[in-house]
VOPAGU-2260 file (C-alpha; in pm, 1 decimal, decimal comma):
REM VOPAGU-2260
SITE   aa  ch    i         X         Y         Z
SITE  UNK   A    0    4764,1   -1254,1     343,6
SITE  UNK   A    1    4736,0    -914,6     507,6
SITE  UNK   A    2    4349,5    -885,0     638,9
SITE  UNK   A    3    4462,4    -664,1     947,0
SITE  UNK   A    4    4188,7    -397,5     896,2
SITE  UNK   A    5    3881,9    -646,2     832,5
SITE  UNK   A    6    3821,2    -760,1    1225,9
SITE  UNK   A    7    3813,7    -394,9    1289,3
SITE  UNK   A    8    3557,5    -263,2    1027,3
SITE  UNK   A    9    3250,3    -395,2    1033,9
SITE  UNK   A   10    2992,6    -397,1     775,8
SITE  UNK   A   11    2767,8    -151,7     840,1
SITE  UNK   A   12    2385,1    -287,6     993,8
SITE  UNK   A   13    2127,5    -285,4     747,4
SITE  UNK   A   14    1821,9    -210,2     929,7
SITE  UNK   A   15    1530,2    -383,6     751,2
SITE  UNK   A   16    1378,9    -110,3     623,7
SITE  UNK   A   17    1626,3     -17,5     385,4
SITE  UNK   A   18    1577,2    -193,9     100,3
SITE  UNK   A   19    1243,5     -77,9      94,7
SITE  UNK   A   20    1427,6     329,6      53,4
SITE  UNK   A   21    1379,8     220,2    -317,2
SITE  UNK   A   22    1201,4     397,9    -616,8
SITE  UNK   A   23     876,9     304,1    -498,7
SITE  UNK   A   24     909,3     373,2    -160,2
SITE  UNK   A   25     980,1     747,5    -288,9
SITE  UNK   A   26     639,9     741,5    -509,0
SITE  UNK   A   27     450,1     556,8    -219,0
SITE  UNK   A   28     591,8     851,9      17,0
SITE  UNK   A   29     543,3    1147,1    -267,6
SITE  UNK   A   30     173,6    1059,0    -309,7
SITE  UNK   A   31      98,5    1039,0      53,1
SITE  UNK   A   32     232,3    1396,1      94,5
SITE  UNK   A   33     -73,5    1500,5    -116,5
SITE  UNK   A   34    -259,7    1749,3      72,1
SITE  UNK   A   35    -562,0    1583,9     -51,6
SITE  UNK   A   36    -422,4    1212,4      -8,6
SITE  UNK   A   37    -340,6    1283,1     356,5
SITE  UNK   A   38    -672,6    1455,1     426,7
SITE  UNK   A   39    -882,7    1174,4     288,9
SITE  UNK   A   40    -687,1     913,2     456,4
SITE  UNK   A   41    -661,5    1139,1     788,1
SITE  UNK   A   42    -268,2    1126,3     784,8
SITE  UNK   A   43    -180,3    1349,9    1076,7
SITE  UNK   A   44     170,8    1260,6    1133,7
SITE  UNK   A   45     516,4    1116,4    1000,6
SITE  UNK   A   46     472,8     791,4    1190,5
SITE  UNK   A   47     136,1     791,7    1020,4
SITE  UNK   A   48     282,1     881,8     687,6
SITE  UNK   A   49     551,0     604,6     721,8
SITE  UNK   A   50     384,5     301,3     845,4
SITE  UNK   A   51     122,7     358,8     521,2
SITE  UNK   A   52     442,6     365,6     310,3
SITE  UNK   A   53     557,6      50,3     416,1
SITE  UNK   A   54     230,2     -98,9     374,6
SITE  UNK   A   55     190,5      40,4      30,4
SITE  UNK   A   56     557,3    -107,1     -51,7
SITE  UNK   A   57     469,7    -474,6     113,7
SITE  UNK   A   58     194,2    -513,7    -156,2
SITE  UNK   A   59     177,9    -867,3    -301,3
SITE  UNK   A   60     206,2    -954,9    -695,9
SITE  UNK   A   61    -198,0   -1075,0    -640,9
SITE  UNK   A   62    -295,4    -707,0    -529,9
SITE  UNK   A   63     -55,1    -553,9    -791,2
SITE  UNK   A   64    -235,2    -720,5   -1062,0
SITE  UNK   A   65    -590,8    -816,8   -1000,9
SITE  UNK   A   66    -630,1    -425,2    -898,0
SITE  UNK   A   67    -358,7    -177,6    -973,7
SITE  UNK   A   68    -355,0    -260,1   -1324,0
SITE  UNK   A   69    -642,0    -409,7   -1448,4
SITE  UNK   A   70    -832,7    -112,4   -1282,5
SITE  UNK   A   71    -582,5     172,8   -1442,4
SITE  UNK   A   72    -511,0     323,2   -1110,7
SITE  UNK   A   73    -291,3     588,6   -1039,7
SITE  UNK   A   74     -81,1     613,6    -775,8
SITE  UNK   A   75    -324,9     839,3    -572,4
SITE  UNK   A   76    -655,1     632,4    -605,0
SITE  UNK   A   77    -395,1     320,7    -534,8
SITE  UNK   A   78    -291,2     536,8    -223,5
SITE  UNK   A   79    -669,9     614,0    -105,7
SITE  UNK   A   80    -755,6     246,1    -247,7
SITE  UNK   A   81    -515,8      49,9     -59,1
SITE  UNK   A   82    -463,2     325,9     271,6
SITE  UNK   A   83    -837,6     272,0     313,1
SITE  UNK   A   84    -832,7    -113,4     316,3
SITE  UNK   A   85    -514,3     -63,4     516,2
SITE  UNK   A   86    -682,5     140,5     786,1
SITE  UNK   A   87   -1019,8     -80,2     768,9
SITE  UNK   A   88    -823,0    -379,6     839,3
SITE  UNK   A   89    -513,0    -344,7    1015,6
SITE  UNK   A   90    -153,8    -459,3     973,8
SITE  UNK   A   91    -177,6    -811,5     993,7
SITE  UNK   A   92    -537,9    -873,1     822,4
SITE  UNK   A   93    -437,0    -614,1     511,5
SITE  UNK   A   94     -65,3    -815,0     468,5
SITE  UNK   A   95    -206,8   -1144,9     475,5
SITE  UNK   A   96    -469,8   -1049,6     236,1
SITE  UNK   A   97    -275,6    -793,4      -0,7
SITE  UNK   A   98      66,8    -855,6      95,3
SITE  UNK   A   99     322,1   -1180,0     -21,0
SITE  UNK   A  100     167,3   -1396,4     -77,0
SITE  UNK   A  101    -123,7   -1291,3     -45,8
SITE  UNK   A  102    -474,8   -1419,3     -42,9
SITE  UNK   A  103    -579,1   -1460,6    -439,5
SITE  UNK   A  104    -962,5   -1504,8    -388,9
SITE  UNK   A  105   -1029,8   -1265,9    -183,6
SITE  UNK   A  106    -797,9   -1000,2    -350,4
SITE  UNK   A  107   -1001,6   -1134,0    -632,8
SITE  UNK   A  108   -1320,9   -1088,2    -466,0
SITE  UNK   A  109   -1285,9    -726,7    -340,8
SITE  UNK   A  110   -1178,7    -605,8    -687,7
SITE  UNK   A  111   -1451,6    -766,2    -880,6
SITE  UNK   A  112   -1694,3    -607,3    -586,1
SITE  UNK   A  113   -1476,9    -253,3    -655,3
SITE  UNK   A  114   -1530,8    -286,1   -1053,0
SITE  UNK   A  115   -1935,8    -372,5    -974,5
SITE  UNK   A  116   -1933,7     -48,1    -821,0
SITE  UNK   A  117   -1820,7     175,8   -1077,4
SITE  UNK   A  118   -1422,9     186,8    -949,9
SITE  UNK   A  119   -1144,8     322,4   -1222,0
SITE  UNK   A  120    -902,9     509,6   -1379,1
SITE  UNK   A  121   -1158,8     809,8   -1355,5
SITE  UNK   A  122   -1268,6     759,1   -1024,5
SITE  UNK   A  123   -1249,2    1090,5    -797,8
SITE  UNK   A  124   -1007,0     964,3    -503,6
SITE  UNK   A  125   -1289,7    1090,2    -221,3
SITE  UNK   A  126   -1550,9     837,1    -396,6
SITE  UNK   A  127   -1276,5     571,7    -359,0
SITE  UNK   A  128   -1232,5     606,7      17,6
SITE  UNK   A  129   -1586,6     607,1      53,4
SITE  UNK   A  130   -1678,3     290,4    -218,5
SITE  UNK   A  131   -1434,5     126,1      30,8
SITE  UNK   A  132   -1612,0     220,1     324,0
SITE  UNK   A  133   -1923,0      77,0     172,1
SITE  UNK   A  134   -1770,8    -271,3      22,5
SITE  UNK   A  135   -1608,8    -355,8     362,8
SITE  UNK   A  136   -1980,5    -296,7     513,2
SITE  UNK   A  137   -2139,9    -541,0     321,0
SITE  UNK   A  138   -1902,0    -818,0     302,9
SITE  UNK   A  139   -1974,0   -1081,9      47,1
C-alpha cells in the first residue's frame, strides 16, 4: 500500500478556537458590533469585542435556559445581560457560574432576582446593564 505522501502532509492544527467560528459565534460577534451594544458594554477594541464573543459562545445549557428563554431575550439584551455579568465578574467567576456546567442555583438565583425586577423581552438594553449593576450590589 502506497501511503508515500501521508508522512509529508500533515493535518492542518486546529487552534481551539475554531470550532467556536460557528453560527453563533457570527450572531454573538454581529450583535456586539451594535453601536449601541458596544457603547453600553464600553467595547473599545477587537480584543475586547472577541474575548466577549467567546464568553457569550461558552454559555452553559443552565444559563441558556433558566434565562435566555424563559425571559424572551433577544440576542442584544442577552449581549448587555450576559457582557454585564461577564464584566462584573470576570473570566473564571462568570464560566464557572454561566458556563458548562455551570452553577444551577445560582444561575437560578440571579434570574429569579432579574424577573423580580421587571427584566424581559421588552426591556430597553440600557435598563438591563444597569438592573445588573444593581442585582450584583445587593447580593442575595
Amino acid at each position: 500500500a502506497a501511503v508515500s505522501g501521508d508522512p509529508v502532509r500533515k493535518p492542518e492544527p486546529q487552534p481551539e478556537p475554531e470550532p467556536a467560528k460557528s453560527k453563533e459565534h457570527d450572531f454573538w460577534w454581529e450583535t456586539l458590533s451594535d453601536p449601541q451594544v458596544r457603547q453600553i458594554l464600553e467595547i473599545n477594541s477587537e480584543t475586547d469585542r472577541r474575548e466577549l464573543t467567546a464568553a457569550l459562545c461558552g454559555l452553559g445549557e443552565i444559563a441558556r435556559q433558566q434565562m435566555m428563554g424563559p425571559m424572551g431575550l433577544t440576542l442584544y439584551q442577552a449581549a448587555v445581560l450576559f457582557g454585564s455579568l461577564y464584566q462584573r465578574l470576570g473570566r473564571a467567576t462568570f464560566n464557572q457560574i454561566f458556563g458548562t456546567p455551570g452553577n444551577g442555583p445560582a444561575v437560578a438565583n440571579f434570574a429569579t432576582r432579574l424577573k423580580q425586577k421587571g427584566v424581559g423581552s421588552r426591556t430597553d438594553i440600557r435598563l438591563i446593564a444597569r438592573t445588573v449593576e444593581g442585582v450584583m450590589a445587593t447580593k442575595g
